[in-house]
N, C-alpha and C positions, 0 to 999 in steps of 0.2 A: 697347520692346516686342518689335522683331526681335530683339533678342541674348538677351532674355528668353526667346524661344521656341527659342532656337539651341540656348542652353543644355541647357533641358527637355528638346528631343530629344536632346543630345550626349549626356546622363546617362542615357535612359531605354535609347540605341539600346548603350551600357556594358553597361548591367546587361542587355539580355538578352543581350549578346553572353557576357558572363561565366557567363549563369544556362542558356544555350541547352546541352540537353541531349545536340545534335548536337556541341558544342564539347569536351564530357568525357570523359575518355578512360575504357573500358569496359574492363572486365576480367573476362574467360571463363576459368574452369577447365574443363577436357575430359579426362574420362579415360575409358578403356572396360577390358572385362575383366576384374573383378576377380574371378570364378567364384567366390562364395561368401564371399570374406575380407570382413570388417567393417571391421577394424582402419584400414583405408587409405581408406575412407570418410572416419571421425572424423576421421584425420589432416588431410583435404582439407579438412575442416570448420572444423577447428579453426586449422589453418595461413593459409588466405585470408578469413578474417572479410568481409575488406572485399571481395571479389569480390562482381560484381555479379549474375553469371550459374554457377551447378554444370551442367554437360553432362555426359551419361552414354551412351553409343554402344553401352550392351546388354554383354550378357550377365552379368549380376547376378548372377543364379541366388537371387536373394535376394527376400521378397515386397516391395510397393508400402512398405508402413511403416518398411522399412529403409534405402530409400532416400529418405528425406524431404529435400529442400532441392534436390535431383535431379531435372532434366527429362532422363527417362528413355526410350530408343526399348528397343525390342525387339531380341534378339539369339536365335542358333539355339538357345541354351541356355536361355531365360529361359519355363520354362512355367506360367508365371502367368497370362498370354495379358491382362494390362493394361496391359502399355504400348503403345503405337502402332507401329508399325514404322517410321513416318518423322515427322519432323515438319520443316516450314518454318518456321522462325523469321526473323523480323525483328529485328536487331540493327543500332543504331545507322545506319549508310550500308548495310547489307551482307543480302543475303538469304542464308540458308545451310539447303541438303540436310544435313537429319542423321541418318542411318542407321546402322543396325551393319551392312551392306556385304555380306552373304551370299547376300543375290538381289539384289543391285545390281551384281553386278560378278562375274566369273567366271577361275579363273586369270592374276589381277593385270594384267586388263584394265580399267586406270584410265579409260578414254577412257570405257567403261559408264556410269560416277559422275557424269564430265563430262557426259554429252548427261541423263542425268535431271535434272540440276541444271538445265540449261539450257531443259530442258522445263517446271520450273516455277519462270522466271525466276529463277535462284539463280547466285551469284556465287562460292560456297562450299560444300565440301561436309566435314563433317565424320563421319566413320563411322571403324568398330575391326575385328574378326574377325581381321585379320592378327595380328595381336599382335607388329606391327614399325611402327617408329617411320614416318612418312611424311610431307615435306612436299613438295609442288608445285604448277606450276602444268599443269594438262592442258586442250589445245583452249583454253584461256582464262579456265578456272576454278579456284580454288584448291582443293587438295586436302588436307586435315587429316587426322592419324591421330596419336593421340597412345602409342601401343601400347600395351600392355599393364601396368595398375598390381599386376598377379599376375605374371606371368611371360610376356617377349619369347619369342618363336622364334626371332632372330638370336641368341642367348647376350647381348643387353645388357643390361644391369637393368634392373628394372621400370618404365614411364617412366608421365607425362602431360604436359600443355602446361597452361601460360598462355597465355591470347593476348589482348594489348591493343589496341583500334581507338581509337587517338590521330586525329581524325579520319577522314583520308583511309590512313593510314598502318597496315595490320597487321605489328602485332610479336609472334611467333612464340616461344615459350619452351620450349626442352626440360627438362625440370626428370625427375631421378632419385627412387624413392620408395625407402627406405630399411627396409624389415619389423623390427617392432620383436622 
């Protein structure tokens, strides 16, 4: 009857450990910037099917229906005035600020981003405006910037991220977009 119930729990304590949704690694598209293009939308669409999460860090310039599949913040460009200007997201282990970064931060003073994030317990912050690529860690919290899927200001091509929370573990992806 003990090894009968040993059992029962060995397979049950299995399968959540396999089914636990903390244990699956998540994968976030983040791009910001595209000032009007569509086309790089679709491609985001079409290209990560399986992603679990579309991040969009503003400035669209596009209305709410075109960016469908899109949790969308607001950027200085985007006068639609429905999307939020920030939002905190819970993802997997991880709280993340994500703004387009225009009253969050002032002449490439990261530390800004940092203490908001910090103010509403966030580990992460993910925001665009620059339209340059950014990854770090500031005061203690990680900082995201996937630049721009229209066009960088440092002259690099158009970029966004993958980022996959494997657990404990975020993997950071620079990925190039290619205008068709």
């Amino acid at each position: 009857m003990v090894a009968h119930f040993c059992i029962k729990f060995f397979v049950f304590f299995i399968i959540l450990l396999y089914n636990n949704p903390m244990n699956k690694n998540i994968k976030i598209i983040l791009i910001s910037d595209n000032h009007r293009t569509r086309e790089c939308l679709q491609y985001i669409r079409e290209t990560y099917r399986d992603a679990d999460y579309f991040l969009h860090c503003g400035d669209t310039e596009l209305p709410p229906y075109e960016t469908e599949g899109f949790a969308v913040v607001q950027g200085n460009n985007d006068y639609y005035g429905t999307f939020p200007m920030r939002r905190v997201l819970e993802i997997g282990k991880h709280r993340i600020y994500m703004v387009h970064g225009h009253r969050d931060m002032i002449y490439g003073r990261f530390e800004m981003l940092a203490q908001r994030a910090k103010a509403h317990d966030c580990d992460m912050v993910f925001f665009g405006h620059t339209h340059i690529y950014f990854d770090k860690v500031v005061e203690g919290v990680r900082l995201l910037n996937p630049g721009s899927i229209w066009r960088n200001r440092d002259g690099s091509k158009p970029s966004y991220m993958v980022i996959t929370f494997d657990g404990d573990e975020v993997i950071v992806e620079r990925k190039t977009y290619e205008k068709p």
